[in-house]
C-alpha positions as CSV (number, residue, x, y, z in Angstrom):
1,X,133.8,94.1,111.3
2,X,133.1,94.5,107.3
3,X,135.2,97.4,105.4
4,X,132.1,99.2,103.3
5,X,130.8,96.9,100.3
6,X,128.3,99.6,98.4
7,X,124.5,98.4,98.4
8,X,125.4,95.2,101.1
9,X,127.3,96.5,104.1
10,X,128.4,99.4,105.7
11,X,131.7,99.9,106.8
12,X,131.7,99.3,110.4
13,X,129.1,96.9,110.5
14,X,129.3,93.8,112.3
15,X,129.4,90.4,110.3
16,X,128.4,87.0,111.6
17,X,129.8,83.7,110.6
18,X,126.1,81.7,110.7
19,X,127.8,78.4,110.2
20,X,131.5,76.7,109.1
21,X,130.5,73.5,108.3
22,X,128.3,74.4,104.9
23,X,130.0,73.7,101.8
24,X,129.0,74.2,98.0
25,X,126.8,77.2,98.7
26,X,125.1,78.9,96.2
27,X,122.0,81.6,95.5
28,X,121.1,82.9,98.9
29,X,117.6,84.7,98.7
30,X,115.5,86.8,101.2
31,X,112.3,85.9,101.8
32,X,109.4,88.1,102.7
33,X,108.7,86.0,106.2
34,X,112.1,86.9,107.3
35,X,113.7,83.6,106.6
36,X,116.6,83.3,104.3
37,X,117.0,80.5,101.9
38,X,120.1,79.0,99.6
39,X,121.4,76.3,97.5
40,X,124.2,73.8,98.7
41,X,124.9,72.0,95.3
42,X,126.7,68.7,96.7
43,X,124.4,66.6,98.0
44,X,121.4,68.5,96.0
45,X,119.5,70.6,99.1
46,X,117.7,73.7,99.7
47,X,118.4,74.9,103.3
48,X,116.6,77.8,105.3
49,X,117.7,80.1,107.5
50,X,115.4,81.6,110.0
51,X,115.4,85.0,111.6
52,X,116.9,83.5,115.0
53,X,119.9,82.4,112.4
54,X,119.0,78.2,112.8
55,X,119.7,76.5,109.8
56,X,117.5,73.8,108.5
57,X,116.5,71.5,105.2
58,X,113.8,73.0,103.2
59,X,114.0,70.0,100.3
60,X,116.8,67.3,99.5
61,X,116.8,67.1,95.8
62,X,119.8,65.6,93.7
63,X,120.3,68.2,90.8
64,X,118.9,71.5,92.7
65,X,121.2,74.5,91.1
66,X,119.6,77.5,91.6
67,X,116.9,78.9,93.4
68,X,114.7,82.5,93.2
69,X,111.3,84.2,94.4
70,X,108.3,85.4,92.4
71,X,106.6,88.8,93.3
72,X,104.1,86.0,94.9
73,X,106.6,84.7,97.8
74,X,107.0,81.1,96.0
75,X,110.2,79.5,96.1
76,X,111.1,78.4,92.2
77,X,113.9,76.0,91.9
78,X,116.0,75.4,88.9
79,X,116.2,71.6,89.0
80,X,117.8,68.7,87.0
81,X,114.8,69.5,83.8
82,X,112.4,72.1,85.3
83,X,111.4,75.0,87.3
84,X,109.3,74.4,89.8
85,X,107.8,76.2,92.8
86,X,108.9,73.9,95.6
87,X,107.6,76.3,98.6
88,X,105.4,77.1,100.0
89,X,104.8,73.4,99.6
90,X,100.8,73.6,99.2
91,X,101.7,75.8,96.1
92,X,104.6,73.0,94.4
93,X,103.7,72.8,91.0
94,X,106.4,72.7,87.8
95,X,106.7,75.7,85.9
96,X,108.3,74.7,83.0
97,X,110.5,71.6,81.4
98,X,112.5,71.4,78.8
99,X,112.3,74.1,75.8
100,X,113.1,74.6,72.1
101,X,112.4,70.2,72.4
102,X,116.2,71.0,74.6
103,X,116.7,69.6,78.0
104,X,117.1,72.6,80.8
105,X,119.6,70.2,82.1
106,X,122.6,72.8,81.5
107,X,120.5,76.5,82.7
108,X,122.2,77.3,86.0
109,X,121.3,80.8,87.3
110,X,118.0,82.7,86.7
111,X,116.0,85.4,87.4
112,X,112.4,86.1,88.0
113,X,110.5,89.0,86.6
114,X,108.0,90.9,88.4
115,X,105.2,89.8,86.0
116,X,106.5,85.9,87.1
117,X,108.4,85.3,83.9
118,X,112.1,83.8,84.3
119,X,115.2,84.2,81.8
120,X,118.3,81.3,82.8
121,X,122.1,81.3,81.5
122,X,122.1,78.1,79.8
123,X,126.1,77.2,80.1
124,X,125.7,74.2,77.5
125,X,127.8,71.0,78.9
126,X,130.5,72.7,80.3
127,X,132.7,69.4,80.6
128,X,132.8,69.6,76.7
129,X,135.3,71.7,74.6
130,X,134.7,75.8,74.5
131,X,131.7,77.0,71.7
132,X,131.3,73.5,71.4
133,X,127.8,72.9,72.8
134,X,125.0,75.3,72.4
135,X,124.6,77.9,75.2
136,X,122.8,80.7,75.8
137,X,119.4,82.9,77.3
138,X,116.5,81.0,77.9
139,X,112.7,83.1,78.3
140,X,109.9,81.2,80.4
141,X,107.0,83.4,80.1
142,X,104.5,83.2,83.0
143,X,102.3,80.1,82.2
144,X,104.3,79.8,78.8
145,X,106.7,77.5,77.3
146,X,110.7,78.2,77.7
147,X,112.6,79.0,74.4
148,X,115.9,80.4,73.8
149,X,115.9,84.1,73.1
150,X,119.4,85.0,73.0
151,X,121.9,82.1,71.5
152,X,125.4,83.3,72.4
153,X,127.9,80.7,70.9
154,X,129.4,82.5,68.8
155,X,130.5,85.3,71.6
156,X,130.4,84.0,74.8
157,X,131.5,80.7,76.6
158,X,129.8,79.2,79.5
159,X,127.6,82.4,80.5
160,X,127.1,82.3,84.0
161,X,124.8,84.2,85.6
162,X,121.5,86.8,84.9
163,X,120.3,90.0,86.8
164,X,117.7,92.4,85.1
165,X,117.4,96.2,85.1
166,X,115.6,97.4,88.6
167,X,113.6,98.9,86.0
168,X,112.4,95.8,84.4
């Protein structure tokens, strides 16, 4: 039984363990068919999880990191150098690769607008010393190429993360 968590559970409310045995999970979304889908970063694989809580592979992929909807039900996926809608599978297609003639190798969380655009944290190559690679925001217009529109290395290490205003 959950104590209250504002705008996810009330308190009271049951909670169900689905499954122990995932580990590395990351960027559960709804979906509008009911199912439920998420990221489990080691080994690289996109899992859904269906109304009647079964747990299954939705795409293996070394280098998956992040995953979102569009307004349009598409599953985008944030992988090793693109975006790419990887389901509904007769809809795959990459987004976007690369931008500013940069790898999207380092973007690691990202939103989608309701127009279809995305923004991405880039967290530059973590592994290296603080403000020493470049990181920062990255724009993808819808059907455009992905830039950097906010380059934060001189205020913020390894930003992590990206919501937008509900009124966006």
């Amino acid at each position: 039984v959950a104590d209250a968590i504002p705008g996810v559970v009330a308190a009271g409310e049951k909670v169900e363990l689905i499954s122990g045995a995932i580990t590395s999970g990351d960027g559960i979304i709804g979906l509008p068919d009911g199912h439920a889908a998420f990221v489990q970063l080691r080994p690289g694989r996109l899992l859904f999880i269906a109304p009647d809580k079964t747990i299954a592979p939705m795409l293996d992929t070394p280098g998956v990191k992040s995953i979102g909807a569009d307004s349009d039900g598409n599953v985008i996926a944030l992988l090793q150098d693109s975006f790419e809608i990887v389901y509904p599978v007769n809809r795959a297609r990459v987004l976007a690769a690369g931008k500013d003639g940069r790898s999207l190798k380092t973007c690691n969380d990202f939103v989608v607008t309701r127009n279809g655009g995305i923004y991405a944290s880039d967290v530059g190559l973590y592994n290296q010393p603080k403000y020493n690679q470049p990181t920062g925001i990255v724009h993808i217009p819808k059907g455009g190429k992905a830039r950097v529109v906010a380059d934060t290395t001189d205020t913020m290490a390894l930003p992590n993360g990206i919501v937008l205003s509900p009124d966006e």
